[in-house]
N, C-alpha and C positions, 0 to 999 in steps of 0.2 A: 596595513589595516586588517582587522579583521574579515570576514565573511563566511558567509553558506552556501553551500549548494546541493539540489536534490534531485535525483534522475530516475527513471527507468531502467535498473541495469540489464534484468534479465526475465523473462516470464515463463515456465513450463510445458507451454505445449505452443506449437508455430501454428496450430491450426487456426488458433483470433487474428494474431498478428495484426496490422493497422490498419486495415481495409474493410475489415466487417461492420464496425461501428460507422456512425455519422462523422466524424472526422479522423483523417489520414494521420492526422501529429498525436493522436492521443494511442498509446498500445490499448488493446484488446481484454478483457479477461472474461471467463466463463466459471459457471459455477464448479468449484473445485480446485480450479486454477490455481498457481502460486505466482507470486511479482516480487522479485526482487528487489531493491530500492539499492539508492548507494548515496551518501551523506559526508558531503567532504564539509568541516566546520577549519579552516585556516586562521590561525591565532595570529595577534601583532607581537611584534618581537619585546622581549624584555618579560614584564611582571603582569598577568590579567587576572585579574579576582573575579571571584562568582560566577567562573566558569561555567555552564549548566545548557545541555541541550536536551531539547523536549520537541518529539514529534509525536503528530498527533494525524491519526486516521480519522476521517470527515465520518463520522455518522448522521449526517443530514440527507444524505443521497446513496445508498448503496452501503452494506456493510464488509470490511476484512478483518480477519484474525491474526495476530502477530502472532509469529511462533517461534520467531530465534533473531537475536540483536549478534552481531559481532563488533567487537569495536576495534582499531588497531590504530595507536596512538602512534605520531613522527618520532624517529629519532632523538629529534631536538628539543623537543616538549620533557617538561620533569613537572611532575608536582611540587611544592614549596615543603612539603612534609607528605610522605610516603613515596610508593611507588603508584605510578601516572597506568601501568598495565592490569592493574590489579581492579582499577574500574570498572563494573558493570551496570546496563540499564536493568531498573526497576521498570517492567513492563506490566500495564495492568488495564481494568477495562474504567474507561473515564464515564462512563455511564451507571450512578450510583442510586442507592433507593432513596436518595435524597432528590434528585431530579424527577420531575413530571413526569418522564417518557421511562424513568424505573433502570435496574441492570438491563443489559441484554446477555452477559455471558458472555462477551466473545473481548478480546485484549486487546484495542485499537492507537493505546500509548504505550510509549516510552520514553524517562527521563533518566541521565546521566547528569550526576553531579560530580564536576573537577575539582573546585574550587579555585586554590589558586594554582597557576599554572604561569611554568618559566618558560620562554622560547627563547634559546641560548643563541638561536640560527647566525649565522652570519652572510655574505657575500646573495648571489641571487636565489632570488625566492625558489623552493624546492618543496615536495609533499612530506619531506622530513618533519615542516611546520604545519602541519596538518594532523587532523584527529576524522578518521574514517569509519564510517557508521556502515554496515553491510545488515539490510532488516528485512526480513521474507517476512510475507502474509500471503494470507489465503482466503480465498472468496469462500464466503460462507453460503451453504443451500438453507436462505432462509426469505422468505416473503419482501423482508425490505428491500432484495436487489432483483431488478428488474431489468430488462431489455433498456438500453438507450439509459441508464445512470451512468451518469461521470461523477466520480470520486476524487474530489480535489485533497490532496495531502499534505500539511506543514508542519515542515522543520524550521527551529526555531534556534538558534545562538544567541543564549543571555551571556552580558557579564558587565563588570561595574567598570563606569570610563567617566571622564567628566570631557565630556565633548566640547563645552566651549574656552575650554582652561582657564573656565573662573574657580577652580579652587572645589565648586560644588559638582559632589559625585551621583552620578544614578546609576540606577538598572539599564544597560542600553539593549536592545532587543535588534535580529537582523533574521530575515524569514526566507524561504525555499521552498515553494511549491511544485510538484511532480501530480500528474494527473490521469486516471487510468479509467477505459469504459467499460459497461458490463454488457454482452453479445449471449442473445440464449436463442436458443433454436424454435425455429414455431412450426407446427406437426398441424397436418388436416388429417381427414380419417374417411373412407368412402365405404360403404359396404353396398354389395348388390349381391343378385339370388342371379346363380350361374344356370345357364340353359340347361335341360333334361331332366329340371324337377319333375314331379309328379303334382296334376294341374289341382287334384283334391288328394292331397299326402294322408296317408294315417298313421297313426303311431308304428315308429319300427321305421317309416321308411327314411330312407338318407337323401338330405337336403344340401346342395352346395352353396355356400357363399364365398366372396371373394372378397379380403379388407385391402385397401391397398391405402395407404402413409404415403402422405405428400409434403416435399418441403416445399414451401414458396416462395416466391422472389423475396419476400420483405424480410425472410428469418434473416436475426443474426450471426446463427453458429451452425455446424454441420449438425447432424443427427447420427449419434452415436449409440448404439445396440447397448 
């Protein structure tokens, strides 16, 4: 049968890691940050038409920027006409001047279209029948990502099947969501007037102050220079 699936593969810096945030299962990001994702779409054996995977980064809560799709199709998999490696996703921003909420500039989809697709496979199942999506993004420094956002992400496996083999075909859809927090640092700021002022200063003479930057229990992320 077919399926999807959509993980967390790898993130850029260990400093969020899963602890920072309000929950321990979700990975960490910070602005700047990269996430790797990994999108394994497994094909059923024989003939699938309308092949087509589309993932889609949540711009409801939290923004990221795709900036590189890898895809590396099974062994076993062949298109019905061409070659199956020569696919790439059309990556683009799903946010248009047709929408309320306008562009925003930043590329939150990507769609791959197969078509049809053979899976020759035989004996026990193997990643040979599988089509592997490898998709970085990047937290964008922009107002809509905030402390404590979680960014829910889906991946999506279209293709044409007639599920109850009465003869009639649809579009069948199967989904993978992967879900990522956003951790930003929060700064106090203190200034005081250091002892040995002069108690009526005049011009010319030197005044010391002292700022001192405080992280407190509640921030999410280190404080970096």
């Amino acid at each position: 049968p077919n399926a999807i699936t959509k993980t967390v593969l790898s993130t850029s810096s260990s400093a969020t890691g899963d602890s920072a945030g309000t929950d321990t299962d979700i990975e960490d990001l910070t602005i700047g940050e990269t996430v790797t994702y990994e999108i394994i779409a497994t094909l059923g054996r024989g003939t699938n038409q309308n092949v087509r995977i589309i993932d889609q980064l949540s711009t409801a809560n939290g923004l990221l920027d795709i900036t590189n799709v890898v895809i590396t199709p099974g062994s076993d998999l062949a298109l019905s006409s061409g070659d199956i490696s020569t696919i790439a996703a059309s990556i683009s921003d799903s946010l248009t001047s047709g929408n309320a909420a306008g562009t925003d500039g930043y590329d939150d989809r990507f769609v791959a279209n197969f078509g049809t697709v053979i899976n020759s496979a035989t004996g026990a199942r193997s990643a040979d029948e599988t089509i592997r999506f490898v998709v970085t993004a990047t937290v964008v420094n922009d107002l809509e990502n905030q402390q404590g956002d979680v960014i829910e992400n889906t991946a999506t496996l279209e293709y044409r099947d007639d599920p109850d083999g009465d003869g009639s075909f649809t579009i069948e859809s199967l989904n993978a969501t992967a879900e990522v927090e956003l951790v930003e640092p929060e700064v106090t700021a203190t200034k005081i007037l250091l002892p040995g002022a002069p108690a009526n200063p005049d011009a010319g003479d030197a005044i010391n102050y002292r700022v001192t930057l405080a992280h407190p229990g509640g921030s999410g992320n280190q404080l970096q220079n």
